[in-house]
Each structure stands twice: as C-alpha cells, then as structure tokens.
C-alpha positions in Angstrom: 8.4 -10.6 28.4 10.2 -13.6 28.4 7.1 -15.9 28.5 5.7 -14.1 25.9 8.7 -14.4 23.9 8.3 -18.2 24.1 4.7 -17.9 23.0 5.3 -16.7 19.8 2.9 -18.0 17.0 1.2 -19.9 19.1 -0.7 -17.7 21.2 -1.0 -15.9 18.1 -2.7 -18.7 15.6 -4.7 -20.5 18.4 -8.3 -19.8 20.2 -9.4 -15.9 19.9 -6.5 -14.4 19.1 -6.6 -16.9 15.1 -10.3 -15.8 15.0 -9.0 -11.6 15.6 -6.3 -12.0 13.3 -8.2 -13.7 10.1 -10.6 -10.8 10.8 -7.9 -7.8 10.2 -5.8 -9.8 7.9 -8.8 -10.8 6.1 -9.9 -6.9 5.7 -7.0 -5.7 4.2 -6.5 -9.4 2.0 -10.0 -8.6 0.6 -9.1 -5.1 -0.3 -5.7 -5.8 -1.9 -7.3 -9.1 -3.9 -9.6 -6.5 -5.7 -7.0 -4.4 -6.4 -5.0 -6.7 -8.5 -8.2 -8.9 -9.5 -9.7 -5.2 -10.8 -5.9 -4.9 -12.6 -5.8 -7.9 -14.3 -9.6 -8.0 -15.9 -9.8 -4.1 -16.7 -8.5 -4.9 -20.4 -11.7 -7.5 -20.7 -14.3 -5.0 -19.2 -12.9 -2.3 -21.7 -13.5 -4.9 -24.7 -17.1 -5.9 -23.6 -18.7 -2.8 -22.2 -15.9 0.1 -23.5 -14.9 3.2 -22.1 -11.6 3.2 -22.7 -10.7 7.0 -22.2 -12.1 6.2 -19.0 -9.8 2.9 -18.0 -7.2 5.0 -15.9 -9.9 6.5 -13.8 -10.6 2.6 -12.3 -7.6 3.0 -10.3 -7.5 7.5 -9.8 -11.3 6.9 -8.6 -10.3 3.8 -6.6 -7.3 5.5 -4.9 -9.3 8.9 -4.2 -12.2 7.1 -2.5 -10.4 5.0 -0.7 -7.8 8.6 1.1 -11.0 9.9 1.9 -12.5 7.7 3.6 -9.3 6.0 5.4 -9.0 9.8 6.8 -12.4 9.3 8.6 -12.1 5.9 9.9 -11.2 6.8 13.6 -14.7 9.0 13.6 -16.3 6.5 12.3 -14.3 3.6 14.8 -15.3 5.9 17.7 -19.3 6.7 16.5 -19.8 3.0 16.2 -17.5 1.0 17.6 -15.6 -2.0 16.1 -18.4 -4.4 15.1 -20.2 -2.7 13.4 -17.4 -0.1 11.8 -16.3 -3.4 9.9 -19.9 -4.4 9.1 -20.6 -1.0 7.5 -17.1 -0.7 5.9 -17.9 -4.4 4.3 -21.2 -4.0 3.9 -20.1 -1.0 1.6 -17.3 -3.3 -0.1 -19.8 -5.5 -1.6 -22.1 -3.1 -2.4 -19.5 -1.3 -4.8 -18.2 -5.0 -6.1 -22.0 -6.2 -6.9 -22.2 -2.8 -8.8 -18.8 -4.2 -11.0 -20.3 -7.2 -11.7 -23.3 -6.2 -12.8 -22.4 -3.2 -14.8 -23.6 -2.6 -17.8 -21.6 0.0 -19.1 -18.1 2.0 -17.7 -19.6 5.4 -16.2 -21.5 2.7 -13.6 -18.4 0.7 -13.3 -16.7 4.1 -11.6 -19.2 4.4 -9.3 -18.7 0.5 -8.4 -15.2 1.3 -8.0 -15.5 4.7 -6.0 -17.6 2.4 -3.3 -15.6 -0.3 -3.6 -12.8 2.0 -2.8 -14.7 4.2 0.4 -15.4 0.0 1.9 -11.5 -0.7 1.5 -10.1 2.3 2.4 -12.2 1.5 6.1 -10.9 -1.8 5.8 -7.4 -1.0 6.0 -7.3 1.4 8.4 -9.9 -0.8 10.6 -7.4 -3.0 10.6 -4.0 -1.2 11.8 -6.6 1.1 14.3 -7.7 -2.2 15.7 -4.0 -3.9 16.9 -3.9 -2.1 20.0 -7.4 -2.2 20.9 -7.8 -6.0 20.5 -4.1 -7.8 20.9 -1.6 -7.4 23.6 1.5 -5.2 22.8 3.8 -8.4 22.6 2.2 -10.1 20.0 1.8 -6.8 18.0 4.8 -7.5 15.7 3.9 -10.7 14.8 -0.1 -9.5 14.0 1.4 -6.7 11.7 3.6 -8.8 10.1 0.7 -11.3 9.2 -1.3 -7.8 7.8 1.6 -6.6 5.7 1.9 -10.4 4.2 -1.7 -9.9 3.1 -0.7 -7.8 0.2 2.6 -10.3 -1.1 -0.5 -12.9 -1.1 -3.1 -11.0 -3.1 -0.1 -10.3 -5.3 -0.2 -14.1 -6.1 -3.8 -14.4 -6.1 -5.3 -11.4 -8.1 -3.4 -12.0 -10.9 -3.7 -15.5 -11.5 -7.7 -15.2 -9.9 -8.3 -12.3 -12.5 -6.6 -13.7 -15.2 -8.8 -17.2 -14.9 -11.9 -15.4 -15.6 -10.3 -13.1 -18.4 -9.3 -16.1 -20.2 -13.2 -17.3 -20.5 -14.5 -14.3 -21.1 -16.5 -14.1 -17.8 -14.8 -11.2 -16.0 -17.9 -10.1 -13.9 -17.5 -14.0 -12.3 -14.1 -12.2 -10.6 -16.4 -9.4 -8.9 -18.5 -11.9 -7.9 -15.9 -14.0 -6.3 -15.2 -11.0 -4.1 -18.7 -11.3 -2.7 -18.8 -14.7 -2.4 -15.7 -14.6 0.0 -17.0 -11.3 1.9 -20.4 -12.6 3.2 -18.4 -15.2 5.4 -16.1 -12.7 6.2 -18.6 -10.2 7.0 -19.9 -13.2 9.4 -16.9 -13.9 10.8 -16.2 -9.6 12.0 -20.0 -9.8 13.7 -19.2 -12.8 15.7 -15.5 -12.0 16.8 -15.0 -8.7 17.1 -16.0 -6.7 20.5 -19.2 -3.9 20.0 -17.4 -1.1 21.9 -13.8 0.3 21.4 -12.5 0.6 24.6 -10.1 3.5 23.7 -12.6 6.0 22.8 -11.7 9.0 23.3 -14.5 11.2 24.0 -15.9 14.0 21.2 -14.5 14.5 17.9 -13.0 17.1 16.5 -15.0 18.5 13.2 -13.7 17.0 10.1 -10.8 18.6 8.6 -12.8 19.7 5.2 -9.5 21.4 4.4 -7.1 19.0 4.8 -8.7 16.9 2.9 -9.7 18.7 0.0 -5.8 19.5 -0.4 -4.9 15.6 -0.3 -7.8 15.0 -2.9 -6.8 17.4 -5.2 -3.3 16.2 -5.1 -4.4 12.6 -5.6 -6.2 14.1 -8.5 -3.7 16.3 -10.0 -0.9 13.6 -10.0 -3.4 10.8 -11.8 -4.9 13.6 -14.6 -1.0 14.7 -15.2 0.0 11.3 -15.8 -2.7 10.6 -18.0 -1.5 12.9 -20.5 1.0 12.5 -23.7 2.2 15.7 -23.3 5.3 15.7 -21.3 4.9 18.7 -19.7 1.7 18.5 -18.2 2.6 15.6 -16.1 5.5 17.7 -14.7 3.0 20.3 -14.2 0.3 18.0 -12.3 3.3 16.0 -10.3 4.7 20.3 -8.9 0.6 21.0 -7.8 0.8 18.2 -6.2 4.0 19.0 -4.4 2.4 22.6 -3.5 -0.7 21.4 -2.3 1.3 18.7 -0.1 3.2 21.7 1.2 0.5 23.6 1.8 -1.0 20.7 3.7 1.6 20.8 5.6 1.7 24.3 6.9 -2.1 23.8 8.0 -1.5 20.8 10.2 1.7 22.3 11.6 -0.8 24.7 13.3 -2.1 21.8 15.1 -6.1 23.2 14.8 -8.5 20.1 13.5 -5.8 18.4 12.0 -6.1 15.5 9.4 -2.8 13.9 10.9 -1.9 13.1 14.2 0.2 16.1 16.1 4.2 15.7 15.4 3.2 14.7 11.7 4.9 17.5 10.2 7.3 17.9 13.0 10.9 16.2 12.5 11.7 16.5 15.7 8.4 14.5 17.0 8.1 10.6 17.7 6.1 10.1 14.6 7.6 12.4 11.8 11.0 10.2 10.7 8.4 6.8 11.1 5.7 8.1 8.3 8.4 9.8 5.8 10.7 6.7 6.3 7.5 4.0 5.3 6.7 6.9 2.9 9.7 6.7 1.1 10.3 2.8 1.2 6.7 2.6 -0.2 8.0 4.9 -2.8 11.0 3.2 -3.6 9.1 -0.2 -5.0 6.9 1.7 -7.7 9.0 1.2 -10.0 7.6 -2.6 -10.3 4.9 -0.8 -12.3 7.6 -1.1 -15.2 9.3 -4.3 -15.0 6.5 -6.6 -16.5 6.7 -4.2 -19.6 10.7 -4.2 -19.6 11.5 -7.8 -19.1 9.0 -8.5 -22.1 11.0 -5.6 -24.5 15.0 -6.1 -22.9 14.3 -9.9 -22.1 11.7 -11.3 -24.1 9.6 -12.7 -21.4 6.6 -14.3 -22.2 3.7 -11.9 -20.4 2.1 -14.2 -17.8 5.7 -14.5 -16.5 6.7 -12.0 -16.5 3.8 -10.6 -14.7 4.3 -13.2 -12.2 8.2 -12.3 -11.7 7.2 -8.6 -10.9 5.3 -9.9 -7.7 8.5 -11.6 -6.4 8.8 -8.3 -4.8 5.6 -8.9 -3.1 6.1 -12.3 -2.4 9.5 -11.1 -0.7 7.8 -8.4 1.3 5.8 -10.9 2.7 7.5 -13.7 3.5 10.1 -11.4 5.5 7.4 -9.3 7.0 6.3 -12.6 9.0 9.7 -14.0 9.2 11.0 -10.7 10.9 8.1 -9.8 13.2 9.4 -12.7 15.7 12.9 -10.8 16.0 14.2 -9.3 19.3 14.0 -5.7 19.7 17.6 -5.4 19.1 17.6 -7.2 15.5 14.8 -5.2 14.6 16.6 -2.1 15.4 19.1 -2.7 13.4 16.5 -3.9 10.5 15.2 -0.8 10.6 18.7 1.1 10.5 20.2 -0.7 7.3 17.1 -1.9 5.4 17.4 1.2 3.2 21.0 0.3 2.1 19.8 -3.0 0.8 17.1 -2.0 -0.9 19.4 0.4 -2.5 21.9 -2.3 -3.3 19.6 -4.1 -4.7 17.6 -1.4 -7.2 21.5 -0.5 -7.9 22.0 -3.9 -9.4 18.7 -4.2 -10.8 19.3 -1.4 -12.7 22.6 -2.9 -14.4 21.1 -6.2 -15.2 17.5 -5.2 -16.5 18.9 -2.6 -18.8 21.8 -5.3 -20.2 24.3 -2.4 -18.9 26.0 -6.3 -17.3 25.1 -9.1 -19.2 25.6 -12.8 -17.8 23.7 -15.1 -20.6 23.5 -18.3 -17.8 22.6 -16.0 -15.0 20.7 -12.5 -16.2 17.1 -13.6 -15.1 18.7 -15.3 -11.8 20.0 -12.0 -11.1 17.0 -10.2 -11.9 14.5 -12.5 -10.1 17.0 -12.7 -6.5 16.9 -8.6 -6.6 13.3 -8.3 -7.3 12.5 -10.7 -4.4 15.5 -8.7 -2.0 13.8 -5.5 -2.7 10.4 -6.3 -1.7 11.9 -8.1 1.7 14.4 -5.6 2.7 11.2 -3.4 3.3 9.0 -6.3 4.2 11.1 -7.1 6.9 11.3 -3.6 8.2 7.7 -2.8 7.9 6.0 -4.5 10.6 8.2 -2.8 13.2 7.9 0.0 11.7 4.0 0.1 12.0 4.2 -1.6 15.9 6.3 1.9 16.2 3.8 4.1 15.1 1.5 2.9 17.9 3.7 2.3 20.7 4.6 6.7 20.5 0.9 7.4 20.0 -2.0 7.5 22.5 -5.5 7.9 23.0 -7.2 9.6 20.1 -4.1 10.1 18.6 -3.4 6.3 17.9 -6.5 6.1 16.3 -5.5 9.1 14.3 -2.0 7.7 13.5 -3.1 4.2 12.6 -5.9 6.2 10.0 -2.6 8.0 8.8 -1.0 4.6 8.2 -3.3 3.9 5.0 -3.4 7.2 4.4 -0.1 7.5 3.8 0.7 4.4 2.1 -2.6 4.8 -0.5 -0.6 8.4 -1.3 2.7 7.2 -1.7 1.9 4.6 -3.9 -0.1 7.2 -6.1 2.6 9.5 -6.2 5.1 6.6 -6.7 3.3 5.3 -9.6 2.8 9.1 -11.7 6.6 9.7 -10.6 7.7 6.2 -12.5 5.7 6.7 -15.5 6.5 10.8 -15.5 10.3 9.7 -15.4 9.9 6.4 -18.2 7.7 9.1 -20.7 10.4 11.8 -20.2 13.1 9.5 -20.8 11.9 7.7 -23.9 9.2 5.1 -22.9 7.0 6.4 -26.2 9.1 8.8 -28.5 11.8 7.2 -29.6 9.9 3.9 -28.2 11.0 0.6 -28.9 14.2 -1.3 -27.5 16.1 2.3 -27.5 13.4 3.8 -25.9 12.8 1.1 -23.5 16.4 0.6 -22.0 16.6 4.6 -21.6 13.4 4.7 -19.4 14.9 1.6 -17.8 18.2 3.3 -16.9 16.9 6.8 -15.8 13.9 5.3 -13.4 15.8 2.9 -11.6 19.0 5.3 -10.8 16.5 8.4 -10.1 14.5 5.8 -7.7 18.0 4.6 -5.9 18.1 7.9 -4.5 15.1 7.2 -2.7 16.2 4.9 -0.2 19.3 6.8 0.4 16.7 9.9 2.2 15.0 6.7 3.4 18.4 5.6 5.4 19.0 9.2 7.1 14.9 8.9 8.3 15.5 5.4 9.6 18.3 6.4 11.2 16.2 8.9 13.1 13.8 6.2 14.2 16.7 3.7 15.0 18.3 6.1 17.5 15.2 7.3 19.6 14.2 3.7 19.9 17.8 3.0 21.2 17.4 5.9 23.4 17.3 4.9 27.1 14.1 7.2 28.2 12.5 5.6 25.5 
C-alpha cells in the first residue's frame, strides 16, 4: 500500500490509466456542461421559438429521464458490456442534443431534452459503475475525486460557454458544441474501454416497474408543485412526494426486485448512513439556486457576477474533491466525521452576511465569496471518499446496483433540494410582499431552515465514520 501511496497522480495521469479516466470524467463533464449550457441559453430559445409555459419542463423532463434511465444502467452495463454501454449511452446523448439544435419549436425541444437526459443519466452512472471494474482499489480515491471535480468545471464552463452564444443570438451553436466535443469522445470510449465487464453477474432480476414508477411520480410531483403560484399546492406536491418516497421505501425493505441495492433502507446496513449522508450534503447546497437572485436585490451585483460567484461553490467542491482524494485513510475519516459542521458553519454565516443581518462595508462580499467557496469544499472534500465507500461495502451485482443508486440518488436530491428552496423563498416572501422586504425574508428563512440539514448530515457521517474505524472492517 505503501508503493502505491507513493504513486499517486502519477500512475493515475500517465499511459492507460489518463486514457480510462478522460473517458469516465469525460462522461459525466459532457453531461453536467449541458446542464448549465441548457441553463444559461433557455431564456434565448424561449424568445426565438417560445413556449414559455413550457420552460420549467427543460429541466423536470431532463431530471425524470435522466432517474430512469440511471436506474437501468447495471442491466444495461451487464447486457452489453462496457464499450458499447457508453457508445449507446453517447450515441443517445447526441441524438437528443442534435434534436436541441435543430428545433424548430419547444414541444420538440422536450423531446431533445428527454433523450438528452436518458444519454446522461447512462453516463453518469457508467461512470461510478465503471471504477471498480477498470482501476485498482488504491487509486479509486483519486479517480472519484477527478469525477466529482467534473461538475465544479462545467460550473465554469456552461455558463460562460452558454452565455457566448446567447450574446449573438446563435443559441443552437451551444447544442452543437456539445456534439462537436462528443464524436471524439465517443472515439475515445470505443478505443479505451474493455468489451466485456468482468464483474457480471449472471441473470437479471426483472425491472423493478414499481419502484420506479413511485420515484417518477415523485420527481414529477415535486417539479408540477413548484411550478405553481399557489402556495399551497407546492406544499401539497413536496408531502406526495414524501409519501411516495415512503412508500418506496417499504417495497424495497422487502428485498424482492428491488430498485436499490439491499441495506438501502436498512440503518443498520453498510450502505444506509453512506447514501442519506451524500443525500443530505447534496441537499444542503440547493440553496445556490437563490444566491445569483439575492446578491443582485441585497447587494446589487451586476448579473454576470453574480452568477459567476454562485459557482464558487462548485469551484470549491472541486478543487477539494481532488485535493482530498490523495489523503490517508485516517484524514479522510475524520473528513468525513466533521465535514457537516463546516458546512453548517459556513451556511450559518452566510445567512448573516447575505441578508445584511452583520454588515461589514470593506468586507461583506469577501465574507460572502470565502463561505460560498467553503460550502461547496467542505462537501467536495468529503465526497470522493464517500463514493470509494459505497463500493468497497458492495459486491458483485450489488456494486453495480449501488454505483446506479449513486446518480440516482444525487439526480433526486438535487430535485427535491431545488422545489424545497423555492417552496421555502415563495412561502416566506420571495413574490408577495416581493421586493427588498420580500427578498431578505426568503433569504433569512431558507438559509437557517437549510442549516439544519447538515446537522442530520453530521449524526449520518458519524455512522459511516465509526464502522470504517471499526477493526473487522
């Protein structure tokens, strides 16, 4: 372990191992790139070809697609084996972004985006289901931290990439982009990646039909609520959601053609305390959904920048993703035991400088701008041992079921992280009253409701901290 230790980057970034990991960094880069290209250029696409009752339904649509089809990726992974899983899944990628460049009106653009989401929801759960099949368990760390810096990049990129071809007026050229960067990549999966999975596991079980037709129509009844001005029916939409979660729940606790791997819905199993703890540090980050629109009411910053100071979070995810996945196991541990605290510290502060609540003339953006960036790596850092967990306690054709849970579960917590922020901002003023008075009482209540998400977060990760510290572990 020592020697491999001393390896470190290298053996990662050199011969067939670099060619490996631009292929499943590359997979989920592509996908999170469209997101925030598809984020930035929607406004644009609404002004040329309308449909703007229908401009929430880009992302619902997106998100749905994408759960689906991240649910079957292991059947798929196991009916045709690596290579050409990832040709198909990209294959279907640009299929669905050729479809959003050429559209010529919004009800086609949906279906663009619907395919667009089925090739990235593959993507990303090709890519997590791959590190154990391709990568030796020493360099895992590092490879997941490179995956979860993908997303702090397209952060950077999709904006600014979108944004480029919104300013001209040639928003299709952005689809197009996404095309012109996936035939090499397609290329590149075809050459490097092996034909047969190694780990197969023998038949399948049927698809849970079930299972997933209770995630969809949570998905689904958390994006309709939210699109409503009515403050109850979001409230309504968000407790369906809870019920159909629970009774999701109850079927997979009987362990017969289950959606998740066994132990899901188990506290007292390996993997239980790993998903709800990235569950609820995923959760505790959507409220950067709101802080382009409140540093431009509470701070009057300019839009651009303001855009670009909301994916400091990102660009701190990243940059301590890869910075922590070369930690010893002991570090990490402790990483994983305290991270919540300091992303709570930090959403604690944020909430008394972004609503004025402290005001320091020299220093309130500083403030702002160091806490954004903490928040994003105090889970970034955390994250990538937190994923190498998830496969060391699974096996057989339960890894490739737990890695498919990964994207799963982080495409679902972002959904319901999202509708939960702009629930709470509605409820607590966003719209009616409105304005400055409006906008610091939304600000107050979603940041000091959110804190007390990485507070469950730290008993979860406490969990996890201990049974990796256990000796028969």
């Amino acid at each position: 372990m020592d020697k491999h230790q001393q390896e470190g980057w290298r053996s990662l970034l050199t011969g067939k191992n670099l060619s490996l990991t631009l292929a499943l960094s590359g997979g989920i880069c592509l996908h999170a790139i469209n997101v925030y290209i598809t984020i930035t250029t929607l406004p644009s696409v609404v002004r040329d070809i309308g449909g703007i009752d229908f401009y929430a339904w880009n992302t619902t649509l997106f998100i749905l697609s994408s759960i689906i089809l991240s649910a079957l990726t292991s059947r798929i992974l196991n009916r045709l084996g690596p290579k050409k899983s990832y040709g198909l899944a990209t294959l279907i990628f640009l299929i669905g972004s050729v479809i959003c460049a050429m559209t010529p009106s919004m009800p086609i653009m949906l279906l663009g985006r619907i395919i667009q989401g089925a090739g990235g929801g593959i993507l990303l759960t090709l890519s997590y289901s791959m590190v154990h099949i391709v990568f030796a368990q020493h360099l895992w760390s590092r490879v997941l931290g490179m995956m979860s810096s993908m997303w702090g990049m397209a952060t950077l990129l999709g904006p600014a990439l979108g944004g480029i071809f919104a300013e001209y007026d040639i928003w299709r050229g952005a689809f197009w982009c996404l095309v012109l960067v996936g035939i090499p990549y397609l290329w590149l999966t075809l050459k490097v990646l092996p034909a047969k999975n190694p780990n197969e596991s023998g038949p399948q079980q049927p698809i849970p039909l079930q299972a997933l037709l209770l995630l969809s129509t949570a998905v689904l009844a958390i994006s309709v609520g939210s699109l409503s001005q009515d403050k109850l029916i979001p409230i309504g939409g968000m407790l369906l959601a809870i019920l159909l979660c629970v009774r999701l729940a109850v079927i997979e606790r009987r362990g017969i053609n289950t959606l998740f791997p066994s132990g899901t819905f188990h506290l007292s199993a390996q993997l239980a305390p790993i998903y709800l703890t990235m569950a609820l540090l995923g959760l505790s980050v959507q409220t950067e959904v709101f802080v382009p629109y409140f540093l431009q009411m509470l701070h009057d910053i300019a839009p651009l920048i303001s855009g670009y100071l909301a994916a400091l979070v990102g660009a701190g995810w990243s940059s301590a993703a890869i910075i922590s996945s070369s930690l010893k196991p002991t570090v990490t541990t402790k990483i994983i035991r305290f991270t919540p605290l300091i992303t709570l510290g930090s959403l604690v502060i944020l909430t008394l400088f972004m609503t004025k609540t402290i005001y320091i003339a020299s220093a309130q953006i500083w403030v702002i701008c160091s806490m954004l960036f903490i928040t994003g790596a105090s889970i970034g850092a955390a994250w990538p041992h937190l994923l190498a967990r998830v496969l060391q306690v699974s096996s057989g054709s339960e890894s490739q079921k737990a890695s498919s849970a990964i994207t799963t579960l982080q495409l679902f917590s972002t959904a319901f992280g999202a509708s939960l922020a702009g629930m709470i901002a509605n409820l607590a003023g966003l719209s009616s009253p409105g304005g400055i008075e409006g906008t610091q009482s939304a600000a107050i209540w979603l940041f000091v409701i959110f804190s007390f998400v990485p507070l469950f977060a730290f008993i979860t990760a406490n969990i996890v901290a201990n049974r990796i510290t256990e000796p028969h572990l």
